[in-house]
CHARMM-style PDB file with segment names, atoms N, HN, CA, C and O in Angstrom:
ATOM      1  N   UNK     1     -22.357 -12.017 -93.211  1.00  0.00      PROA
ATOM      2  CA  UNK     1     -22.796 -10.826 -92.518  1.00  0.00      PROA
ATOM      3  C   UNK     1     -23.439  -9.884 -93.526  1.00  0.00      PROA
ATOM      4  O   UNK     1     -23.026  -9.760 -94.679  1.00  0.00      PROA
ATOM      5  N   UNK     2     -24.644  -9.125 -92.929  1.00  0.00      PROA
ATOM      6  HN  UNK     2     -24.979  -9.226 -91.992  1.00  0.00      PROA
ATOM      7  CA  UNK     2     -25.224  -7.967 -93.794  1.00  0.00      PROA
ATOM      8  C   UNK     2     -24.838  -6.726 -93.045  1.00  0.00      PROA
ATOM      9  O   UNK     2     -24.930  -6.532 -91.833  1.00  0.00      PROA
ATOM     10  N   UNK     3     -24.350  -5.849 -94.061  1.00  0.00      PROA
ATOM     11  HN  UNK     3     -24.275  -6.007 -95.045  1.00  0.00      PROA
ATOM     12  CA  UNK     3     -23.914  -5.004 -94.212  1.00  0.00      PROA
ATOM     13  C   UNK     3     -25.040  -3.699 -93.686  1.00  0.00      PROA
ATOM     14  O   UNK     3     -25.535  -3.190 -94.691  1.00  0.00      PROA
ATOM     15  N   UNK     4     -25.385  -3.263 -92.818  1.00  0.00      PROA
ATOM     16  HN  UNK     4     -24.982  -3.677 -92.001  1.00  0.00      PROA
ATOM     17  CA  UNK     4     -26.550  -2.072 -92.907  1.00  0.00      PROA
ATOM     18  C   UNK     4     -25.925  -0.948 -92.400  1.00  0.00      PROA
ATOM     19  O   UNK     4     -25.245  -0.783 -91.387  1.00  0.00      PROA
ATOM     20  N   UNK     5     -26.262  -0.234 -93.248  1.00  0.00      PROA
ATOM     21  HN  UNK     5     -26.814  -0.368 -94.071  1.00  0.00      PROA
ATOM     22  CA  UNK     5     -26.273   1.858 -93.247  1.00  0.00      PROA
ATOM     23  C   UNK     5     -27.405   1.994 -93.260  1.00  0.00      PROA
ATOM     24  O   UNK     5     -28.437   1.349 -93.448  1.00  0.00      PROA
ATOM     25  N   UNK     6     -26.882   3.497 -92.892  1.00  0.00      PROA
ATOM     26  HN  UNK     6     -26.044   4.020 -92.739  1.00  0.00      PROA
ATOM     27  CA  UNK     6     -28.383   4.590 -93.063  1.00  0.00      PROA
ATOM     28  C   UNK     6     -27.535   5.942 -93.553  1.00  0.00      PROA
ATOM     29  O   UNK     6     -26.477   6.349 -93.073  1.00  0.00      PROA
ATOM     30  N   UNK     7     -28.129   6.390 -94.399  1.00  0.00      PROA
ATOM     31  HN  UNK     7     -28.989   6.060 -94.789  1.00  0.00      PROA
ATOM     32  CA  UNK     7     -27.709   7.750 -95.238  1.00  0.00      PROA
ATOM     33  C   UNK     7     -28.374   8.841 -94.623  1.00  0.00      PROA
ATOM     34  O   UNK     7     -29.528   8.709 -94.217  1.00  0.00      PROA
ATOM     35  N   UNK     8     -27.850   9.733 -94.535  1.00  0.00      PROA
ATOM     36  HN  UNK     8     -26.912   9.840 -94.866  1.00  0.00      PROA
ATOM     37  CA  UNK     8     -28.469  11.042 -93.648  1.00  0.00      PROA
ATOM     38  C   UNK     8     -29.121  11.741 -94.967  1.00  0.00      PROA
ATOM     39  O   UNK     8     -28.429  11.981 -95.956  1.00  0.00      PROA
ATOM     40  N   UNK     9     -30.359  12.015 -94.907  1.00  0.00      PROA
ATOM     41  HN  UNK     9     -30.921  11.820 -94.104  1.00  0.00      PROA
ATOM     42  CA  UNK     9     -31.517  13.306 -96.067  1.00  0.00      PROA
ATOM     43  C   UNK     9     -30.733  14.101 -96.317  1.00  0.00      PROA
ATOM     44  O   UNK     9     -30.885  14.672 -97.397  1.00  0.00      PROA
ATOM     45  N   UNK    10     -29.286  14.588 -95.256  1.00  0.00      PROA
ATOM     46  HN  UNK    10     -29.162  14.124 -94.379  1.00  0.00      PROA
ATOM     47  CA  UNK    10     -29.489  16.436 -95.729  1.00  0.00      PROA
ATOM     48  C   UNK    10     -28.071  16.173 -96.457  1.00  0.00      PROA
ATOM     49  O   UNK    10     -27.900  16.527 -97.624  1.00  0.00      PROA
ATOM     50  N   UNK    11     -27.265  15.661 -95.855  1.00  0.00      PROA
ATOM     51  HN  UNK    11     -27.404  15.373 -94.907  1.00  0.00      PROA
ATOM     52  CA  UNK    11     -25.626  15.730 -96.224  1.00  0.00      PROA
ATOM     53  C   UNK    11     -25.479  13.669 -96.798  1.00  0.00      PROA
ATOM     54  O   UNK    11     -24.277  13.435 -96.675  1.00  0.00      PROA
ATOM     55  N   UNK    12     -25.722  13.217 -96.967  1.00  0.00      PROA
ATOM     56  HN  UNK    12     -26.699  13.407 -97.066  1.00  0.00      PROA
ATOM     57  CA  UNK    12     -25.439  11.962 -97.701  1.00  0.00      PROA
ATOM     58  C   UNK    12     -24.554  10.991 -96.750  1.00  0.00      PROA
ATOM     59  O   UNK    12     -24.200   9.981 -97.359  1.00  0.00      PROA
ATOM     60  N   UNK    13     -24.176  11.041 -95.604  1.00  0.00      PROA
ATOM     61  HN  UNK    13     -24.463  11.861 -95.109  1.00  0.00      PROA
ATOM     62  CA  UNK    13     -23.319  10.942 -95.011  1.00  0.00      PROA
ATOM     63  C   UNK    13     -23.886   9.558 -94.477  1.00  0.00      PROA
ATOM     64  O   UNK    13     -25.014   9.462 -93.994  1.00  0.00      PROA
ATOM     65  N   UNK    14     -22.722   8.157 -94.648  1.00  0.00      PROA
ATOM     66  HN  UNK    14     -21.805   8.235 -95.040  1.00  0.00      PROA
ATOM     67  CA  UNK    14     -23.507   7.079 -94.593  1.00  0.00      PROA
ATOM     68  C   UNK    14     -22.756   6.883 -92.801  1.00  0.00      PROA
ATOM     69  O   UNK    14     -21.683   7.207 -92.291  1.00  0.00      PROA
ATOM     70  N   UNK    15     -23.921   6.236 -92.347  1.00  0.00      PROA
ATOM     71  HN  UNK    15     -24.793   5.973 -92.762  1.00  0.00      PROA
ATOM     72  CA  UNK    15     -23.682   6.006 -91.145  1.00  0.00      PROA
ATOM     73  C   UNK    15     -23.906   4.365 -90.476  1.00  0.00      PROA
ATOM     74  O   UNK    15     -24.967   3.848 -90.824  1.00  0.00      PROA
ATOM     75  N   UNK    16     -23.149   3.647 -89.700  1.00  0.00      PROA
ATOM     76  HN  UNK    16     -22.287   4.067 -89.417  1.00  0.00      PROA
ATOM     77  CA  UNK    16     -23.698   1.867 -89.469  1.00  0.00      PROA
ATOM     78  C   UNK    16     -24.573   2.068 -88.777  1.00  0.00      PROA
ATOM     79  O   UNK    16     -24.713   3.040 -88.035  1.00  0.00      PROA
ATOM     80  N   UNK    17     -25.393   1.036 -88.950  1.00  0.00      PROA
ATOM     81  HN  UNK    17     -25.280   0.246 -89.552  1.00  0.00      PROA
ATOM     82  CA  UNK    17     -26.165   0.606 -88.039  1.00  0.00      PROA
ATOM     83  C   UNK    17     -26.010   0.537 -86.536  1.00  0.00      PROA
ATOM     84  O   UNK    17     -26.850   0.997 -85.762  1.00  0.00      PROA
ATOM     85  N   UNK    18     -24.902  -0.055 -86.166  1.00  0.00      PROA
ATOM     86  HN  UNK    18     -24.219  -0.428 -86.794  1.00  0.00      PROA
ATOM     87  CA  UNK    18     -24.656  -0.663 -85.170  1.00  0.00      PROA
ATOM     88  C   UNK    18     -24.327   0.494 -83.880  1.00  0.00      PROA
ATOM     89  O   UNK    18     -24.273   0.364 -82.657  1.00  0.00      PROA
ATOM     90  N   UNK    19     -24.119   1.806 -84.908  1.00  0.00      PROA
ATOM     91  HN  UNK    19     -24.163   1.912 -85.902  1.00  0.00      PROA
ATOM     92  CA  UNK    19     -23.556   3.240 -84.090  1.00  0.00      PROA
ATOM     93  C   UNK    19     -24.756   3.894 -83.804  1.00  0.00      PROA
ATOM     94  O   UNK    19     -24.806   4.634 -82.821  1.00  0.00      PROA
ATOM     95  N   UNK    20     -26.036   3.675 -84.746  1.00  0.00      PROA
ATOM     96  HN  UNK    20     -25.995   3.074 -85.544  1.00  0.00      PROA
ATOM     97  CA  UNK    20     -27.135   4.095 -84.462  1.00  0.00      PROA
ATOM     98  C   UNK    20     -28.050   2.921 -83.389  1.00  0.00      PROA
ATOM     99  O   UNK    20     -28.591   3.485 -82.438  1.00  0.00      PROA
ATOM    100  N   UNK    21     -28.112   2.467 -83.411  1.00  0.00      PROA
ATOM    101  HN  UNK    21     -27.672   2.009 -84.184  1.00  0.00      PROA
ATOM    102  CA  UNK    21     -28.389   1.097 -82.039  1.00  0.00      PROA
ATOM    103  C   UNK    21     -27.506   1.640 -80.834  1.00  0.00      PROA
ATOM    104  O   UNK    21     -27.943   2.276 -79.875  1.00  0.00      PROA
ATOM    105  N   UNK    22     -26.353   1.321 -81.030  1.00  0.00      PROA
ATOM    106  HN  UNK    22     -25.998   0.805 -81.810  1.00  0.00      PROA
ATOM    107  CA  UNK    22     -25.891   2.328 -79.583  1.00  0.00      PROA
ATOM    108  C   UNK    22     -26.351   3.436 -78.841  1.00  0.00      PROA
ATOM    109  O   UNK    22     -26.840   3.618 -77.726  1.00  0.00      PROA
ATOM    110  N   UNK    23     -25.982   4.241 -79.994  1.00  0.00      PROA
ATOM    111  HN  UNK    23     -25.586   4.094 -80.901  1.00  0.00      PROA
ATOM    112  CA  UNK    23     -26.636   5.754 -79.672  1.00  0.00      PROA
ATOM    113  C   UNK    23     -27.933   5.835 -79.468  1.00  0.00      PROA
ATOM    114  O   UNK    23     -28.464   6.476 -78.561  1.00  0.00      PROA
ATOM    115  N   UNK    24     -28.665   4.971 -80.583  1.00  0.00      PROA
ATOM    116  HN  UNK    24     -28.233   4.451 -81.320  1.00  0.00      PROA
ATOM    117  CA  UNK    24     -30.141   5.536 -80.568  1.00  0.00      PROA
ATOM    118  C   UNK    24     -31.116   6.204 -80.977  1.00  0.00      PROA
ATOM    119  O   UNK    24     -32.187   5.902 -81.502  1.00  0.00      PROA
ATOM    120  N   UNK    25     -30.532   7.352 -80.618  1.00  0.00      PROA
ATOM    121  HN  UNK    25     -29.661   7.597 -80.192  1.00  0.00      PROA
ATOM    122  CA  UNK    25     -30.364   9.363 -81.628  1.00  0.00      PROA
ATOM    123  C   UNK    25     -28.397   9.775 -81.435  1.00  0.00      PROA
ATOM    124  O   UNK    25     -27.453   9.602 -80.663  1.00  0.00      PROA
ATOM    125  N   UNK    26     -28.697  10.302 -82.547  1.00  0.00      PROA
ATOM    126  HN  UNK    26     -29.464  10.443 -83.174  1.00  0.00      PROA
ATOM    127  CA  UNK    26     -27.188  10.907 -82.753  1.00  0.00      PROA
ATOM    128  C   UNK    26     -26.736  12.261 -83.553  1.00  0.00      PROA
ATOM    129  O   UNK    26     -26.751  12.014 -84.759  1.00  0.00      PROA
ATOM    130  N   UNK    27     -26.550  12.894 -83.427  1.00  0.00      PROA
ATOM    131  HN  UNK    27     -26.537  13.094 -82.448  1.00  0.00      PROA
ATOM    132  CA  UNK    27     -25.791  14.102 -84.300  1.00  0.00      PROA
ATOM    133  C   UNK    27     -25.649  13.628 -85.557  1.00  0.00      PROA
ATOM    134  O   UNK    27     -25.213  12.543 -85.172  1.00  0.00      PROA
ATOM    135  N   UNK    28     -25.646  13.520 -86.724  1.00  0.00      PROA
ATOM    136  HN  UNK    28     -26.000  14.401 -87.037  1.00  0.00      PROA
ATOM    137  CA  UNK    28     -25.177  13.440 -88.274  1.00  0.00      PROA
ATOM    138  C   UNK    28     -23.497  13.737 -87.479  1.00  0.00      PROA
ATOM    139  O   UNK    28     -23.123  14.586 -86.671  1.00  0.00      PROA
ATOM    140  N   UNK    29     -22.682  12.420 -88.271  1.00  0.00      PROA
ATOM    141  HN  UNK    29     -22.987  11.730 -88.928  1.00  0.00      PROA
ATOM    142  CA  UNK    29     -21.044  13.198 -88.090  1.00  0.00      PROA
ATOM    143  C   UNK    29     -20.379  13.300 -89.204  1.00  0.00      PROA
ATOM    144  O   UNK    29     -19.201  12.997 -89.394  1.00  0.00      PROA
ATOM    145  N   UNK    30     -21.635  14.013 -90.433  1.00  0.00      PROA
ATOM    146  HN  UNK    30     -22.592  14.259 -90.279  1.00  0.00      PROA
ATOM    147  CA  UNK    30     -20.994  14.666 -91.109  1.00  0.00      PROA
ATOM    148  C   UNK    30     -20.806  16.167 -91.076  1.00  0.00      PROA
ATOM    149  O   UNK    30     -21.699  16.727 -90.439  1.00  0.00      PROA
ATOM    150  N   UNK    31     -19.824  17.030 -91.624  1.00  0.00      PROA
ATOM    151  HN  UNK    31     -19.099  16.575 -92.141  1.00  0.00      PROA
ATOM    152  CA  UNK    31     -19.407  18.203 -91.715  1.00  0.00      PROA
ATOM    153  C   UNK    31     -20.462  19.055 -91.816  1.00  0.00      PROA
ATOM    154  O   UNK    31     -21.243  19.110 -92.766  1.00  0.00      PROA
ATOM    155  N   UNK    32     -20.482  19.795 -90.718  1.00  0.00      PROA
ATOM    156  HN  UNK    32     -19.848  19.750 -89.947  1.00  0.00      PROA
ATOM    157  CA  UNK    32     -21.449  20.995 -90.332  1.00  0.00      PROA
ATOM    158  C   UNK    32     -23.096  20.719 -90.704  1.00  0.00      PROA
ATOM    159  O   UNK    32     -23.853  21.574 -91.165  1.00  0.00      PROA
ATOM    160  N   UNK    33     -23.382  19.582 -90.446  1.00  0.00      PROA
ATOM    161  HN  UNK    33     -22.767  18.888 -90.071  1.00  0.00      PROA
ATOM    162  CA  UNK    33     -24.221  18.875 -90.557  1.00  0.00      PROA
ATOM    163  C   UNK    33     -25.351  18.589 -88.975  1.00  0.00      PROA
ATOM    164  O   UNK    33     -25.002  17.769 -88.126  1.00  0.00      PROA
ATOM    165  N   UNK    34     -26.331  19.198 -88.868  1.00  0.00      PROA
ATOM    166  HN  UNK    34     -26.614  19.864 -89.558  1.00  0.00      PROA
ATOM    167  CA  UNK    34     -26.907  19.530 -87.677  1.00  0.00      PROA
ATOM    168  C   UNK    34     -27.944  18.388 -87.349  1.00  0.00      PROA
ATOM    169  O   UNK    34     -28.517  18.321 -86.261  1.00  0.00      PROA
ATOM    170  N   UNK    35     -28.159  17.390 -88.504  1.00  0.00      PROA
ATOM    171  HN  UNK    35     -27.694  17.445 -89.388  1.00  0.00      PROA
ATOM    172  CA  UNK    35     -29.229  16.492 -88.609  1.00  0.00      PROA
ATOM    173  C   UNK    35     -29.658  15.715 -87.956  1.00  0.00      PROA
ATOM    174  O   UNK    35     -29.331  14.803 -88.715  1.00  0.00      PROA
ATOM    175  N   UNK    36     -30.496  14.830 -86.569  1.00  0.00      PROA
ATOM    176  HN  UNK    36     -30.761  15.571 -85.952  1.00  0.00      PROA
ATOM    177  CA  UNK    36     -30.487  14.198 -85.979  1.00  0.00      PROA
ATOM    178  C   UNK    36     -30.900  13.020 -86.726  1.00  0.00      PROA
ATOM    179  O   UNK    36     -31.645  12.982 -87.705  1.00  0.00      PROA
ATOM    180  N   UNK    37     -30.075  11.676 -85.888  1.00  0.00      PROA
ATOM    181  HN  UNK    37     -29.469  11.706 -85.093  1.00  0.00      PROA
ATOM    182  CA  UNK    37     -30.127  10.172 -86.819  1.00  0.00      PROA
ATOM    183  C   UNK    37     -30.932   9.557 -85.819  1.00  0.00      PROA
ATOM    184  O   UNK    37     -30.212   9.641 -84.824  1.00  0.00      PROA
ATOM    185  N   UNK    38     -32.021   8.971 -85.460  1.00  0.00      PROA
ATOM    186  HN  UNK    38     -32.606   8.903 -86.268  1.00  0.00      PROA
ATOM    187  CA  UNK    38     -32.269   7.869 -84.793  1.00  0.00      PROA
ATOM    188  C   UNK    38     -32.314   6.340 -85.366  1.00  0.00      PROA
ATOM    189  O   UNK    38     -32.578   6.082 -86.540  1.00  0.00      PROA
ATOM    190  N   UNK    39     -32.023   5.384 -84.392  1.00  0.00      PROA
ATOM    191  HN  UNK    39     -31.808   5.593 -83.438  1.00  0.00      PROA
ATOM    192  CA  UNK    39     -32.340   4.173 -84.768  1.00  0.00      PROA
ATOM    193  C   UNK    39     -33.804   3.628 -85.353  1.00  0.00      PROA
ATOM    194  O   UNK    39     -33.934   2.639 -86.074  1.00  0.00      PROA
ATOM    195  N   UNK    40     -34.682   4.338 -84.964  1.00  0.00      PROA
ATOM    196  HN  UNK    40     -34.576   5.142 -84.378  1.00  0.00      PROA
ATOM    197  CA  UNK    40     -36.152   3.791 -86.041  1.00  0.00      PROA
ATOM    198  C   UNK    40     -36.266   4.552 -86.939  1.00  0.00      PROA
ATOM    199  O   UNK    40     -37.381   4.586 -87.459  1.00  0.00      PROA
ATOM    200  N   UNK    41     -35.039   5.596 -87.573  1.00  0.00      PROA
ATOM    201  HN  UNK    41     -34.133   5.569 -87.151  1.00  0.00      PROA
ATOM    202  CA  UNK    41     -35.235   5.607 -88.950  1.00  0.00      PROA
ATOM    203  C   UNK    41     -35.028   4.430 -89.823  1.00  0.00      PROA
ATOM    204  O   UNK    41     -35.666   4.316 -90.869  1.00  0.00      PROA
ATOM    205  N   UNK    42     -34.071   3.456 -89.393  1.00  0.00      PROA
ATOM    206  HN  UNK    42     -33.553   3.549 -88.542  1.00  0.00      PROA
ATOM    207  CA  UNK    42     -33.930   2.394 -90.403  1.00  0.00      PROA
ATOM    208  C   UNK    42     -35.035   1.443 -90.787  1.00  0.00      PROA
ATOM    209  O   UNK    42     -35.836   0.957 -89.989  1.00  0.00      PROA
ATOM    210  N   UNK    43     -35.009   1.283 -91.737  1.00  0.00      PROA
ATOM    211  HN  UNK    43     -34.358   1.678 -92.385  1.00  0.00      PROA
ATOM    212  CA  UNK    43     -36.181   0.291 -92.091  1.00  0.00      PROA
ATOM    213  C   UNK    43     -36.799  -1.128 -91.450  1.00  0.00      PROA
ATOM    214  O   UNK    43     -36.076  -2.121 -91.528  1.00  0.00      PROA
ATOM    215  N   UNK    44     -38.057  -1.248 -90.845  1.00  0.00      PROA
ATOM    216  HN  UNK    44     -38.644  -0.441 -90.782  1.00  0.00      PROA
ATOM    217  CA  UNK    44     -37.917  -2.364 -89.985  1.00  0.00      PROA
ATOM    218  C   UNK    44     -37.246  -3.956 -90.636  1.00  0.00      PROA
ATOM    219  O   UNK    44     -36.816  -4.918 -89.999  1.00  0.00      PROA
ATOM    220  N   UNK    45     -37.313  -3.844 -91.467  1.00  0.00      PROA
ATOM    221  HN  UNK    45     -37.662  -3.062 -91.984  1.00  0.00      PROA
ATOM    222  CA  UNK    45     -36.348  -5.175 -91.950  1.00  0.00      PROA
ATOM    223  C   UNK    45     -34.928  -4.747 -91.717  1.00  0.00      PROA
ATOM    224  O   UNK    45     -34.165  -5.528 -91.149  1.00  0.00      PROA
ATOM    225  N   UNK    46     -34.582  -3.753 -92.050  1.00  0.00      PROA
ATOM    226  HN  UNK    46     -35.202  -3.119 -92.511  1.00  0.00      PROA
ATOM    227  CA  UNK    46     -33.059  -3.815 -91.138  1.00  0.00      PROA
ATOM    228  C   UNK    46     -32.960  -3.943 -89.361  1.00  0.00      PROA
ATOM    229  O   UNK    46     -32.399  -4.721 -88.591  1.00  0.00      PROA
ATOM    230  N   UNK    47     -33.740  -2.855 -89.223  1.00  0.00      PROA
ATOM    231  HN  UNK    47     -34.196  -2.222 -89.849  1.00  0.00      PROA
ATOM    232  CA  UNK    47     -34.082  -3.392 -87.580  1.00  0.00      PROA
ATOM    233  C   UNK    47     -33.880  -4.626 -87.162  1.00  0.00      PROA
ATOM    234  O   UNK    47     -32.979  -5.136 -86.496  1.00  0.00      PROA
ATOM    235  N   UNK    48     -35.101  -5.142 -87.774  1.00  0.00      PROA
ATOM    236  HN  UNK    48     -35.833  -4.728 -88.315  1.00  0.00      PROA
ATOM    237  CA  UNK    48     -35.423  -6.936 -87.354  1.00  0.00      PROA
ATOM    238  C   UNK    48     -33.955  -7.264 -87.638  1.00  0.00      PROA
ATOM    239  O   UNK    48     -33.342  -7.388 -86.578  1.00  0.00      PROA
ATOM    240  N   UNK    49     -33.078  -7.472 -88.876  1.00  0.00      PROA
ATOM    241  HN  UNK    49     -33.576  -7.372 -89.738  1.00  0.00      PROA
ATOM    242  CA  UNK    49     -32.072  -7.959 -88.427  1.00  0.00      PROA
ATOM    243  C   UNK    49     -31.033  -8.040 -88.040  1.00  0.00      PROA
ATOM    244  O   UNK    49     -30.357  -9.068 -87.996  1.00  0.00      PROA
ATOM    245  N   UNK    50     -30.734  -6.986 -87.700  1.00  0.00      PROA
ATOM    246  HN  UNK    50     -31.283  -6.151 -87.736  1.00  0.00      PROA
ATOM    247  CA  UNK    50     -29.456  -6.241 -87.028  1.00  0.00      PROA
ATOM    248  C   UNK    50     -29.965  -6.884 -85.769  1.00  0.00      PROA
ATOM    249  O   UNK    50     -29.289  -7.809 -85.319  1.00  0.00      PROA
ATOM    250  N   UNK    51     -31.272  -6.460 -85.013  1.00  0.00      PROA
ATOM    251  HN  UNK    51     -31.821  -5.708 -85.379  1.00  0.00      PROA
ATOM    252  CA  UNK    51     -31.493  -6.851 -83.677  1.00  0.00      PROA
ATOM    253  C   UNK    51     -31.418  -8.374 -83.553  1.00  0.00      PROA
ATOM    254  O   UNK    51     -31.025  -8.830 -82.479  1.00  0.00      PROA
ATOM    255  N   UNK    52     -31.773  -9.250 -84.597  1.00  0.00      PROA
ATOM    256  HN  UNK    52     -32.091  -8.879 -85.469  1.00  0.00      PROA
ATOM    257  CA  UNK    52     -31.443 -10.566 -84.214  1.00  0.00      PROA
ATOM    258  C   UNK    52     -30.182 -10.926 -84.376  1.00  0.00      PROA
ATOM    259  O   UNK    52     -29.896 -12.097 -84.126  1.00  0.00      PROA
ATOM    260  N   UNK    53     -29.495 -10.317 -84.676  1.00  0.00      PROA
ATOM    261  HN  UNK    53     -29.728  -9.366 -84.880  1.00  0.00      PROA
ATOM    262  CA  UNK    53     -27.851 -11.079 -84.974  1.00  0.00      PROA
ATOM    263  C   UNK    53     -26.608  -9.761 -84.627  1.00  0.00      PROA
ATOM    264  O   UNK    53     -25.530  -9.495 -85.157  1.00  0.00      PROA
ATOM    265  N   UNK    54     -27.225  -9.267 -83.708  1.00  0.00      PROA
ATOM    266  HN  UNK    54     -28.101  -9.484 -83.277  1.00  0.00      PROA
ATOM    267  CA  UNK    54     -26.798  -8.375 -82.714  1.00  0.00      PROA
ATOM    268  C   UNK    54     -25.479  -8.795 -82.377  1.00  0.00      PROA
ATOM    269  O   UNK    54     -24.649  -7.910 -82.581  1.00  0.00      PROA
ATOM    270  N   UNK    55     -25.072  -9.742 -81.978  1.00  0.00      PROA
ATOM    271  HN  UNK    55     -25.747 -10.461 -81.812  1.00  0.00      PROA
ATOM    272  CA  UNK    55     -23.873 -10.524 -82.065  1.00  0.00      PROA
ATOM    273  C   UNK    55     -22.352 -10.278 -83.274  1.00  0.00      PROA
ATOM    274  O   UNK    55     -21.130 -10.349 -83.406  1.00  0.00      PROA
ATOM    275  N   UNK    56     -23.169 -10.077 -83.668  1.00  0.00      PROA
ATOM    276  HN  UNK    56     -24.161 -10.020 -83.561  1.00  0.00      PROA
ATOM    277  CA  UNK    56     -21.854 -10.155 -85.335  1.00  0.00      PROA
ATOM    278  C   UNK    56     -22.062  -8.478 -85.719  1.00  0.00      PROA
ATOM    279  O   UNK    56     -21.905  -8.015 -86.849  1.00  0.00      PROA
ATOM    280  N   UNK    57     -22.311  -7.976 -84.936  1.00  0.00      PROA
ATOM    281  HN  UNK    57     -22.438  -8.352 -84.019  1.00  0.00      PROA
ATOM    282  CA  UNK    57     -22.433  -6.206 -85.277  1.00  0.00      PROA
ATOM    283  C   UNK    57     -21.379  -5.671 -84.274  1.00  0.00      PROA
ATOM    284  O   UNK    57     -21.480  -4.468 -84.036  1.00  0.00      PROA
ATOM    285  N   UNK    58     -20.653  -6.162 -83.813  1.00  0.00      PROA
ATOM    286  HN  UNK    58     -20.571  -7.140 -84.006  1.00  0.00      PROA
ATOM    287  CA  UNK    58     -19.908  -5.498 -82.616  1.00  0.00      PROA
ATOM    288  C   UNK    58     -18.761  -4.794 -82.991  1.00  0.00      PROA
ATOM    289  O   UNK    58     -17.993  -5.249 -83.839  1.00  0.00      PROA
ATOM    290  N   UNK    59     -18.595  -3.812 -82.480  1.00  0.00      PROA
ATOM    291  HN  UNK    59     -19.219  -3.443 -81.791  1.00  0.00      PROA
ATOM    292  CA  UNK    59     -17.272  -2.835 -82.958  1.00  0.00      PROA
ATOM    293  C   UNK    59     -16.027  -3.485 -82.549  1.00  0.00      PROA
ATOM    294  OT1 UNK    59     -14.944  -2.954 -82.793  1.00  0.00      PROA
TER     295      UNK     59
END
C-alpha cells in the first residue's frame, strides 16, 4: 500500500487522502486553522492512484 497525504500551506497539518476523496473540500482540522482542502489539490499522480486502488484506502 501507498501511503498518500496532503499537508495544508498555512498550518502543516497532514491530512489522508482518502478523507479528502470523501469529502472532496474540507475545513483544514487543524487548530484554528480556516484553510479549505480539496481533493484536486493532490497531485495527479496521487490522484491517479488512490483512484485506482480505491479499494485498499478504506477507513
Amino acid at each position: 500500500m501507498h501511503i498518500i497525504t496532503f499537508t495544508c500551506p498555512k498550518c502543516s497539518t497532514v491530512v489522508a487522502a482518502n478523507e479528502l476523496e470523501r469529502n472532496r473540500v474540507m475545513k483544514c482540522p487543524g487548530l484554528n486553522c480556516q484553510t479549505v482542502l480539496r481533493f484536486k489539490d493532490l497531485s495527479e499522480t496521487d490522484k491517479q492512484h488512490f483512484l485506482n486502488h480505491r479499494d485498499q484506502y478504506q477507513i
